[in-house]
N, C-alpha and C positions, 0 to 999 in steps of 0.2 A: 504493500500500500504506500503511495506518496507519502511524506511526512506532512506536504504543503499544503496536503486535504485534508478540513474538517472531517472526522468522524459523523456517518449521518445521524446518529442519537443529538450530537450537538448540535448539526444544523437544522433539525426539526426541535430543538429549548431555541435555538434566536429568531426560526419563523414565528414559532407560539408566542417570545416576545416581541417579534415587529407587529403581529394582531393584536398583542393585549396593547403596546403603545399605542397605535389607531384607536384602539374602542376606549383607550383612557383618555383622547384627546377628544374623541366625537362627543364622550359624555361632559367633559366638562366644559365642549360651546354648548354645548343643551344646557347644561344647567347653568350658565350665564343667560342664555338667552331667554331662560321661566325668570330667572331673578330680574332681568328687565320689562318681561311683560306684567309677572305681575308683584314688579318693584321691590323684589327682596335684599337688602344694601349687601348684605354677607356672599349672596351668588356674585354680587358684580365685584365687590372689590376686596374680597378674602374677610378686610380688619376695614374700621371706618375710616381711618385716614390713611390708606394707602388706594392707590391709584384704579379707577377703576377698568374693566374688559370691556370694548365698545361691542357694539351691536355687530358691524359689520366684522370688528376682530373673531367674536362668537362663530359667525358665518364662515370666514375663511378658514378657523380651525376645522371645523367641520367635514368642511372641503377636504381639506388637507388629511385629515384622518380615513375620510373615504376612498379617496383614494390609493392612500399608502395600503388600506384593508383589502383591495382592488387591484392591488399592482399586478399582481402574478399571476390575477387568473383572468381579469379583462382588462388587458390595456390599457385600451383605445378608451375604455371609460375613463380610466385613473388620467391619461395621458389632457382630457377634455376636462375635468375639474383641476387640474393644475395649470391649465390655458386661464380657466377663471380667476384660478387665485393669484395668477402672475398679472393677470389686466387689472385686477382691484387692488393689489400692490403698487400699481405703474399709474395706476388714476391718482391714488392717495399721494405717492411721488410727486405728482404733474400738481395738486393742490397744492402739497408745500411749495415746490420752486417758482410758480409763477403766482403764488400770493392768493389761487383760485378758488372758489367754491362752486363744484361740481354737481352739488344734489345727492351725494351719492352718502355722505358724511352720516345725516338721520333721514333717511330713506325710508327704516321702516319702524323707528322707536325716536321719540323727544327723546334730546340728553341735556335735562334744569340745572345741571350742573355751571356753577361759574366756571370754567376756565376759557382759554384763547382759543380753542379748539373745540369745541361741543360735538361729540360725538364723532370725531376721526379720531384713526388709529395711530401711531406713532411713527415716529420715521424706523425706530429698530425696527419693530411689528413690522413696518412696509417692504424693509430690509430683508428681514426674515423670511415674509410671503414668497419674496422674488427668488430666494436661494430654494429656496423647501419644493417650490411649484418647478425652479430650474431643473431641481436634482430629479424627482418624479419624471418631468419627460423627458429626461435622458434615457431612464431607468426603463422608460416605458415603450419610446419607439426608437434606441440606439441601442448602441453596443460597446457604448463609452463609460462603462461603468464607474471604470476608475477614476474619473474624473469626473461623476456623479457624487463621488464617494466625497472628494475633496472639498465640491460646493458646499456640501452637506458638513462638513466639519465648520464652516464658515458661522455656519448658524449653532451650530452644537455650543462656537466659541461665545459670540454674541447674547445667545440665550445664558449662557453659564454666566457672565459676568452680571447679567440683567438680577440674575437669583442672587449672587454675591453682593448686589449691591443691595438690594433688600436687607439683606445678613448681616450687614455691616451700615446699616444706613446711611448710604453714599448716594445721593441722587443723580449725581455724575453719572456712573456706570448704568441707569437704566434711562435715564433723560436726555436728548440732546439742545443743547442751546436753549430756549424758551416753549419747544414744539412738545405736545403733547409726551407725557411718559407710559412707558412701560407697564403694565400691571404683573403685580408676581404673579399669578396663575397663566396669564398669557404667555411670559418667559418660562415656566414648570411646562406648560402646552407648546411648548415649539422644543425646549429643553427632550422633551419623552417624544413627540417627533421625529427629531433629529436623529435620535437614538434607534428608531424603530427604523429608519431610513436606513441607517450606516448596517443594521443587520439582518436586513432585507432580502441582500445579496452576498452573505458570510464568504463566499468563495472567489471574490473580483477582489484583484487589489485595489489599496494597501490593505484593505481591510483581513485580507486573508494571508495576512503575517499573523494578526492579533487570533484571527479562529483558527489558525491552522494547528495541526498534532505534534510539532516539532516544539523542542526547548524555548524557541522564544515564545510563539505563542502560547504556549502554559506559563510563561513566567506576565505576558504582558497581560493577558488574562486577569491573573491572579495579581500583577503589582498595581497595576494603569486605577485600578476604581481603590485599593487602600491610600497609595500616595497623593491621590488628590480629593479623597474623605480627610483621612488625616490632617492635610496642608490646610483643607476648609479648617478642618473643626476646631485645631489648634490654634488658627489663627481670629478666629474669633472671639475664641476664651482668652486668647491675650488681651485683643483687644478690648472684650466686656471687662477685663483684671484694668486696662489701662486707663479706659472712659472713667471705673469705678472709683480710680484712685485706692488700686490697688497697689500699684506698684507706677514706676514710671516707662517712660519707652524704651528703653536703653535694657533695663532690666529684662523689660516685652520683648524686646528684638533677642533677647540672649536666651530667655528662656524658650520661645521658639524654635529658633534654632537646636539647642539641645532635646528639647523635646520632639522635636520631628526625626531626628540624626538618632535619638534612640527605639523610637518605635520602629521608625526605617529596616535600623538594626536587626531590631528583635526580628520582625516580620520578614525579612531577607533570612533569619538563621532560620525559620519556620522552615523558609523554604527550598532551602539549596538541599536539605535532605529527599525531598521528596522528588527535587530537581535530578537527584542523584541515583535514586530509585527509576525514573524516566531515563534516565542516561545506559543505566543497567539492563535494565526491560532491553533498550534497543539494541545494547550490544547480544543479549541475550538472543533476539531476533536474527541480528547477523548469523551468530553462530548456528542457530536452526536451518537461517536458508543455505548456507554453504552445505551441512549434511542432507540438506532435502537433495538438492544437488548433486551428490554425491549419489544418494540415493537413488537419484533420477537416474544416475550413468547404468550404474548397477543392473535397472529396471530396462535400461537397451540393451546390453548385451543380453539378459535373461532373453528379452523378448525377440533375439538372434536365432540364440538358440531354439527359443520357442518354432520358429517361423522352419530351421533348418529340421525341424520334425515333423511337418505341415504334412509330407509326403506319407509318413507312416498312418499318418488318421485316418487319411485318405480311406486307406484300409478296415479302418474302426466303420466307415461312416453307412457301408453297408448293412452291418450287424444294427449301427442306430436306427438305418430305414424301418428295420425286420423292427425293433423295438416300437418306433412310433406308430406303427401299423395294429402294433399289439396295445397301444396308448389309445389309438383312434375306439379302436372295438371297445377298451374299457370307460372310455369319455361315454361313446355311443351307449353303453350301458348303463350310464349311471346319468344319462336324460332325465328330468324329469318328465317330458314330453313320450310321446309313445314316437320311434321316429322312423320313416319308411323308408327306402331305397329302389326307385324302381328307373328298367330301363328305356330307351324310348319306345318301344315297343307296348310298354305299360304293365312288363312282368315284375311281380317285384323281385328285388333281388336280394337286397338283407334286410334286416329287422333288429329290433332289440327287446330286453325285457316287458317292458312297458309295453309296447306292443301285443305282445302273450296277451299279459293284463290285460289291456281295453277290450280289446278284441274274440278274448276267449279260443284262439287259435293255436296252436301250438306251431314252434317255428318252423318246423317243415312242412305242417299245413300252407303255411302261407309261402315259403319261396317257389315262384314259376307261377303264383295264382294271380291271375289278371288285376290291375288295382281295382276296376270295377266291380267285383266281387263285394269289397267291403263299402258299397256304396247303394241305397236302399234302390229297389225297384226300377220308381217313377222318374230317378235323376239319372239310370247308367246308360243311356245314348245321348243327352244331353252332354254327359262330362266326358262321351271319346272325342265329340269335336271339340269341347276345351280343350280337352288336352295336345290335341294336333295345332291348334291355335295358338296354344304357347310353347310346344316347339320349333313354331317358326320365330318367334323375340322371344327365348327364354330370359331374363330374369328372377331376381330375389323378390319375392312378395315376401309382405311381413302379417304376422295375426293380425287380426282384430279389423278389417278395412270395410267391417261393416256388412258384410257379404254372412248369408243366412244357409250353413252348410250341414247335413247329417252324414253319419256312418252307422253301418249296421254290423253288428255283432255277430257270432254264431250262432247266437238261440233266435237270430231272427229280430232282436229287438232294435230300436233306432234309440239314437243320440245326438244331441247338438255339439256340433265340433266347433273350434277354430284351427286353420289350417295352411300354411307357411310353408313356401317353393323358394328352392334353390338350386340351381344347376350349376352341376358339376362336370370339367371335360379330365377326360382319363382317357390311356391310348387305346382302349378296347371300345370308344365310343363316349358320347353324353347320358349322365346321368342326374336324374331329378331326386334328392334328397328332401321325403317332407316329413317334417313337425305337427302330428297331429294332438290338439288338447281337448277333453274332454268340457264345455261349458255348462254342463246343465246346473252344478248348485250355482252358478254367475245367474244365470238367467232367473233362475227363482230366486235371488236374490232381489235381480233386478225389477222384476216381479212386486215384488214386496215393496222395494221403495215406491214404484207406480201409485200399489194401492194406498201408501200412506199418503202420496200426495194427491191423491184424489178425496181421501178422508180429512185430510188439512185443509184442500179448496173448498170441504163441504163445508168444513167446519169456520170458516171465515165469509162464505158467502151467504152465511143464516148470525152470522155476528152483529149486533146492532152497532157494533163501533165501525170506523173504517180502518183499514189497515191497508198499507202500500208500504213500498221498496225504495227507498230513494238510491241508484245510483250514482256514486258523487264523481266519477273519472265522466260519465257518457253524461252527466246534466243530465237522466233521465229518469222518469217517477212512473214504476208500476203497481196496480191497484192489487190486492188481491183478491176486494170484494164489490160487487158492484151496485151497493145498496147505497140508498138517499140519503144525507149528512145534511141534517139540520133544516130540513124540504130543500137541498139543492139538489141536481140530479148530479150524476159523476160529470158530465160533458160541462154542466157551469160550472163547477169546482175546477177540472182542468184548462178551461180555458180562460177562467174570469179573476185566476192566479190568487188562489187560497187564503196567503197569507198576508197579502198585501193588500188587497181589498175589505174582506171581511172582517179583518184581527180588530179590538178597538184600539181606540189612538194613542191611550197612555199604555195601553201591552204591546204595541209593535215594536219599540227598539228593545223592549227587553227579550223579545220573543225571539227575535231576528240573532240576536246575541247568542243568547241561547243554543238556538241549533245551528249556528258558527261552531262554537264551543263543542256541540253534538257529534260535528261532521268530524272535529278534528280530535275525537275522543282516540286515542293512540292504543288503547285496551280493547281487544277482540273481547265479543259478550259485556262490555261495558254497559251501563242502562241508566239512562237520566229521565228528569220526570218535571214537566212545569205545567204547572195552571193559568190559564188565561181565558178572555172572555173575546168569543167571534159574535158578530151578528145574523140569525137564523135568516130565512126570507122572509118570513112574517115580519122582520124589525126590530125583534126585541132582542136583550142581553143575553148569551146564551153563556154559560162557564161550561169550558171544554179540557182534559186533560191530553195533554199530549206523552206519551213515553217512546224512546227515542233506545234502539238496542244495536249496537255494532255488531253485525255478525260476518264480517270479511274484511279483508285489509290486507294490504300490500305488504312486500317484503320487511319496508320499512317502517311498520306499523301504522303505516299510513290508514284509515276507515276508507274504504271502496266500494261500500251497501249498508246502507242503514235501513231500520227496521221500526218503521213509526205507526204506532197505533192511536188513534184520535175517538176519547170517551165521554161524552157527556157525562157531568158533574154538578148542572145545575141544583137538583133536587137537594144534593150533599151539601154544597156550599150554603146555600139558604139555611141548612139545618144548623151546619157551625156558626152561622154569623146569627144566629138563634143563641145560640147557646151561649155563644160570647157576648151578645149584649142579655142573656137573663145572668151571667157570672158577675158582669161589669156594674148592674142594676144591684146585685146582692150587694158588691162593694159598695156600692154609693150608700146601700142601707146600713149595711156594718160602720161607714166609716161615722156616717150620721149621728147615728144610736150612742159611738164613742163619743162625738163632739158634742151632743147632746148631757150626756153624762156629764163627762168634764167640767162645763159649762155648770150645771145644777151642781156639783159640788164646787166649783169656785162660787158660786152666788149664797149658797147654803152658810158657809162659814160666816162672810161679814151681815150677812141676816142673822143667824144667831146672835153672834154678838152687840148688832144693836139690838136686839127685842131685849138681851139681858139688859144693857145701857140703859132701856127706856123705862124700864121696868124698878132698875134701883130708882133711875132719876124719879119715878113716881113717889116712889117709897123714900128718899131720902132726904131728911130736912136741915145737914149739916151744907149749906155754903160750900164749904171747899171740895166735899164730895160730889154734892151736886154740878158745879160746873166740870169738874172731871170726868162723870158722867157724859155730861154735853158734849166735852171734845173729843170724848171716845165713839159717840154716837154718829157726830160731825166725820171724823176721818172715817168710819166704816160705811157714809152715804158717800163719801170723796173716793172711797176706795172702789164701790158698785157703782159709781156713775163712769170711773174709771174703766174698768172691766167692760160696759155698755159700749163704753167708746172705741175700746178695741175689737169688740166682735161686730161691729157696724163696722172696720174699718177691713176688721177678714170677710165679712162679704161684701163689699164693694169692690173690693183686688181680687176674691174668686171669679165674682163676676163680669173680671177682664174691663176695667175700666180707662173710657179715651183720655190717652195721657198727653199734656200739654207741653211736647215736645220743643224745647229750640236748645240750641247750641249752647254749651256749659264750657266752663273752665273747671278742672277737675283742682286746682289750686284754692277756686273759691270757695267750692264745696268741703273742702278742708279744713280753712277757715272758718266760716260758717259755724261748720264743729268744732273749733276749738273756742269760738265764743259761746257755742251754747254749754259748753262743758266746764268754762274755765272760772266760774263763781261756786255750784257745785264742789268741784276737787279746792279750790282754794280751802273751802269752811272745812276738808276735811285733810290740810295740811298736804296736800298733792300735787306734785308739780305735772305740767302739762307743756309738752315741748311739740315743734313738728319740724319736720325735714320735707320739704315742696321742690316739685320740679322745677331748675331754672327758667325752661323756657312752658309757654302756653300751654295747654294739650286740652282739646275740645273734644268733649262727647256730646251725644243728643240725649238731651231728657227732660223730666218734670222736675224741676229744683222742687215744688212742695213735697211732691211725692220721696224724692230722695233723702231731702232732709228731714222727714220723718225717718226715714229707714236709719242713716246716720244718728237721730237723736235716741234712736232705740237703743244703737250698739255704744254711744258714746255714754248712756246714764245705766245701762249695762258695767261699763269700765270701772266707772266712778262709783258705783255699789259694791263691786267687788274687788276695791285696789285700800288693801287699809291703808292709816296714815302714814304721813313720811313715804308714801308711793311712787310709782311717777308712770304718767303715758303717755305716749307718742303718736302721736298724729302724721304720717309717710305718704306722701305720693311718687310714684315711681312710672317708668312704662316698660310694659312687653310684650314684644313685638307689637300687636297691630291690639293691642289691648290697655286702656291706663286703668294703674291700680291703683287704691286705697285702703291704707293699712291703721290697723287703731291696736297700739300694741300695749300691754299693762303689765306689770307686778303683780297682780292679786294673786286670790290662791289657786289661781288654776281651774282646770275640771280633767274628771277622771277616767283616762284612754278607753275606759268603755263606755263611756257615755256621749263621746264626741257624735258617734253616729245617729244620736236622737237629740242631738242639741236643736235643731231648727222644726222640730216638730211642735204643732201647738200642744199648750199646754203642758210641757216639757218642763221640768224644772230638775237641775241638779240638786240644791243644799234645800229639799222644800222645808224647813224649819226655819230658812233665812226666809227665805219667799214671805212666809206670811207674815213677815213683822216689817218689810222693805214694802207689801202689798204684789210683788211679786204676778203673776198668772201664769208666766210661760207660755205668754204669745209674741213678747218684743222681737226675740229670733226668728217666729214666724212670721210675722208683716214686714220685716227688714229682708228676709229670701223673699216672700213676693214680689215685693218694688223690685227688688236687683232681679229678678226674674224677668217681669213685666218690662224692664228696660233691657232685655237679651244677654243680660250679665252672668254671672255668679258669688256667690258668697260661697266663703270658706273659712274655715280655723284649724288653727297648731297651738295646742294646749297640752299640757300634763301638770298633775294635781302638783300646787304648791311651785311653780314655777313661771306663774302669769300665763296669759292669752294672747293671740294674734290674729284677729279678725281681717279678714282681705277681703276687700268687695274688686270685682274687674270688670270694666264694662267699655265696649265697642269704642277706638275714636272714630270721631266723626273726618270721614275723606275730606266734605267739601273745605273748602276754605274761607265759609261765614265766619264773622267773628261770634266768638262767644260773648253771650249775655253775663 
């Protein structure tokens, strides 16, 4: 084997990675180009203040990745989007140098971005496009590889410095002059490119120094990616030690240097042994092919001699004839076939076992007996003019051609045969060799299948469903029952196109999906099943079941006939959606009955205790009891008028009420709470702090409605934050959502009770409850609002370690200002 050739194991790892380089390049202009439509900052520019991927940069990668994934098996494709990606290079070129604006910059996306350049690519980017799309048609319709190879390093170099300049935040290395920069993922996407490029074609040089089986390329291999990992990595950590004030330059440039000269080291001793072990192997190889060699000579003179005894076989080779002769008779024997030998005259001449067997003849019975002898009655003058007929073209016939033959036995009986010619010429004349097989258990086989498929056609055309075959290679649909679906006859269902007319219009694309999905079920005997609603001819809703079974497919598990059965379901679905709304009716009663309860015992307590109140106060004629009386009476009519108010307030919000929507500042709503909360905690020595977004952040909502929901969770805090406390008031954003955090010291609540905090009438500490007047419905009306405004609320609590209340709710896109 050359040394200068890859090993094909290796050159099928650098194909595998020229395709995984393409598909990591195409995926990551797709997902630049979702983060631009639907505005995500992290897809276009990695980090927020680093540079972002234009639209058309996305596109070109694209290109470029399809391509390279393209190269080797369609050219003339690859060779045609690197023509594109060279002209959208050479356009962007033509912009910078003559100051132009072509149209072509936001073509198909705004870029709101301030800079000089809105939405064009960079001049490296344009650099890059030009070398990447050069190197491709070279690759594609020449034979210049090596100098394919070269372009392609051009950009490898370009791209690498783009990334190190990131590394080392030098805007230099990826910016030129004032003209648009670089983005790191766009240099990572021409960087992995470049890469996939260069090992595309592992075996053109130079690059087939680096893959080749020889000592250098095992060591460039192996040295090329540590010595310029390390060079990076070490040199960055000097310089993050140098930025840091770690240490100074001087020290930086010496530690470096020592640092790279010993890993260098180390990494060279790794490998001169194994260097050495390659160096051994091959002499070890030398040594092999010199004795093959040897071996080889050896193997001529043997095969001299061999040749100079040619003459004595000679003599052998008659006794072999006599052998194979005696070979043929034992083949002839051990036929399974009964096999005949007759000559053209149509005597037979030899015979074998099997023969005996079928026939009932014994072998000298049958040598010299006519072949039509063993052939019934009504066919033996028919078959002597066959037979003259095909000694004028003899040829080989083979079984089975469809042709309907018997033979007759010695007791006279008949049987179905199949039956197989072959002539043979010998010097004593032409002779016809046949294979005769008995067919009859084939035929009662065949038999049998018939009547099952006559008992399956019964049994599907007395079927109230319809059942057909869908062919998916020929696009063709066969019934197998010919009965009316749904009062249509078969003829309008075939020609008025099933699925597409009749389906209704919110089940069509699901439907359509569906038996996509069906067609391309890859498992023989596979079986899906979907419910959807057609229109009968009378007009109305019909619910139909469709089941869908693969029973063939191609080699490649490809589905080739599907097996779809179509069932009315009507009657059945009416029954379920029966049963679901009498389930759905019980809940509404269960949940009632609870809410009801609830209710009668929260009202029951502050009733009792004023009928006692009013009861002393009747009875009692000390002054200072008496008014004590009063304000007990007083706070348990403030505490039920209380309660009134909030169960008028849960059904007003059950009953989905129109909310007076306009543009908010989530800052203000913050505020807001912290002035309603901030006299409260003062009387109870509590400090109340808040952290706000610097800039605006507008949602859309009801300010009454929410600062109710807020004054719930905010007199929530301040009941359960003792003194010397403190809470925090947070607004923050994420992603396309701003939140609002209400965070306290108090005692907590306890991991198992998190999951029934927002239920009404819920209460953790109920022995606080009824001296604070408590109910355990503030958490319920505060989830509705945040509900009602498409939000959520949520908490992160454990006993004795405070609370953290998050509401999140939608920003608002437009750009009204907030009220």
């Amino acid at each position: 084997m050359n040394a200068m050739l890859p090993s094909a194991r290796l050159i099928a790892r650098l194909n595998n990675f020229s395709r995984f380089c393409a598909l990591t390049a195409i995926v990551i202009g797709c997902l630049v180009i979702v983060g631009w439509l639907l505005n995500v900052p992290v897809l276009k520019s990695v980090y927020p203040s680093f540079t972002t991927m234009k639209f058309n940069t996305a596109i070109g990668i694209i290109l470029a990745g399809s391509s390279l994934l393209v190269l080797n098996t369609r050219a003339r494709i690859a060779a045609l989007l690197a023509l594109v990606i060279i002209v959208l290079a050479l356009l962007t070129l033509l912009e910078y140098q003559a100051n132009l604006d072509l149209g072509i910059d936001q073509l198909f996306v705004h870029d709101a971005s301030e800079v000089l350049y809105p939405g064009r690519m960079s001049v490296i980017t344009a650099v890059n496009f030009l070398v990447v799309g050069s190197a491709l048609i070279i690759y594609a319709l020449t034979r210049f590889h090596g100098l394919a190879h070269i372009i392609t390093l051009i950009c490898t170099f370009l791209s690498s410095i783009a990334v190190i300049g990131y590394l080392f935040n030098t805007e230099s290395l990826y910016r030129v002059a004032s003209f648009t920069a670089t983005a790191l993922h766009t240099a990572y996407a021409f960087l992995i490119l470049s890469l996939g490029v260069l090992v595309s074609h592992p075996t053109e040089w130079p690059i087939s120094y680096v893959s080749s089986n020889s000592a250098g390329g095992y060591i460039a291999r192996r040295l090329f990616p540590v010595i310029i990992l390390v060079s990076v990595i070490l040199g960055w950590l000097v310089w993050q030690g140098t930025t840091r004030g770690m240490f100074d330059a001087t020290f930086g440039f010496a530690l470096f240097t020592v640092c790279n000269a010993a890993i260098t080291t180390i990494y060279m001793m790794w490998i001169i042994p194994r260097l050495h072990a390659v160096d051994v192997d091959r002499m070890k190889a030398v040594a092999d092919l010199a004795q093959a060699n040897e071996q080889l000579e050896e193997r001529v003179r043997q095969r001299t001699n061999e040749l100079s005894q040619a003459n004595l076989l000679l003599a052998e080779q008659i006794e072999q004839r006599t052998a194979a002769e005696n070979q043929f008779r034992a083949m002839l024997e051990s036929a399974p076939d009964a096999v005949i030998v007759v000559d053209q005259q149509g005597a037979i001449v030899l015979v074998n076992s099997q023969t005996e067997s079928l026939f009932g003849y014994s072998r000298q019975e049958l040598t010299s007996k006519p072949i039509e002898s063993l052939i019934p009655e009504p066919f033996r003058s028919r078959h002597v003019a066959h037979r003259h007929d095909y000694l004028q073209t003899p040829k080989v016939r083979q079984m089975g051609l469809g042709l309907e033959l018997a033979a007759l036995r010695k007791n006279s009986s008949s049987f179905p045969v199949e039956i197989s010619l072959s002539p043979v010429d010998t010097p004593s004349g032409m002779l016809i060799i046949s294979a005769i097989r008995d067919v009859t258990d084939r035929q009662q086989q065949e038999m049998a299948i018939r009547e099952s498929e006559r008992q399956f056609r019964l049994l599907a055309q007395n079927s109230p469903d319809t059942i057909f075959v869908m062919d998916v290679v020929q696009k063709r649909t066969t019934y197998a029952n010919r009965s009316q679906f749904l009062g249509y006859s078969q003829a309008e269902i075939e020609q008025s196109g099933f699925l597409l007319n009749f389906v209704h219009p919110e089940d069509r694309e699901r439907v359509l999906a569906h038996w996509r999905a069906a067609v391309m079920n890859r498992r023989e005997g596979g079986v899906s099943t979907i419910d959807y609603q057609v229109r009968d001819k009378a007009g109305d809703w019909q619910w139909i079941q469709s089941r869908e079974t693969t029973f063939a497919a191609a080699a490649d598990g490809t589905p080739t006939q599907v097996l779809i059965t179509l069932s009315v379901i009507t009657a059945r679905k009416q029954a379920e959606r029966q049963a679901l709304e009498l389930q759905a009716e019980r809940e509404r009663t269960r949940m009632l009955t609870n809410f009801i309860t609830d209710a009668s015992h929260e009202f029951r307590t502050p009733l009792t205790t004023l009928n006692t109140s009013v009861y002393l106060l009747a009875k009692s004629t000390n002054p200072e009891k008496h008014d004590r009386h009063l304000a007990n009476a007083e706070q348990q009519i403030t505490r039920i008028n209380r309660l009134l108010d909030r169960l008028l307030t849960i059904v007003r919000l059950d009953n989905h009420p129109e909310l007076n929507l306009k543009p908010l500042d989530i800052n203000r709503l913050a505020s807001d709470l912290l002035g309603r909360v901030f006299f409260d905690a003062k009387e109870k020595d509590i400090v109340v702090t808040k952290q706000l977004l610097e800039s605006s952040t507008s949602i859309n909502g009801d300010f009454g409605e929410l600062s109710l929901a807020l004054n719930e969770l905010g007199r929530n805090a301040v009941w359960y934050t003792p003194a010397q406390g403190r809470i925090t008031i947070r607004t923050l954003r994420q992603d396309d959502h701003a939140v609002l955090e209400i965070a306290d010291t108090g005692i907590g609540i306890p991991t198992a009770e998190l999951p029934y905090l927002f239920e009404p009438f819920f209460r953790v500490d109920k022995s606080r409850s009824s001296g604070t007047g408590g109910a355990g419905l503030g958490l319920y009306i505060a989830r509705r609002i945040i509900e009602l405004h498409q939000g959520t609320i949520s908490v992160e609590s454990s006993e004795g370690s405070g609370s953290t209340f998050r509401l999140s709710l939608p920003i608002l896109n437009n750009h009204q200002p907030p009220s």
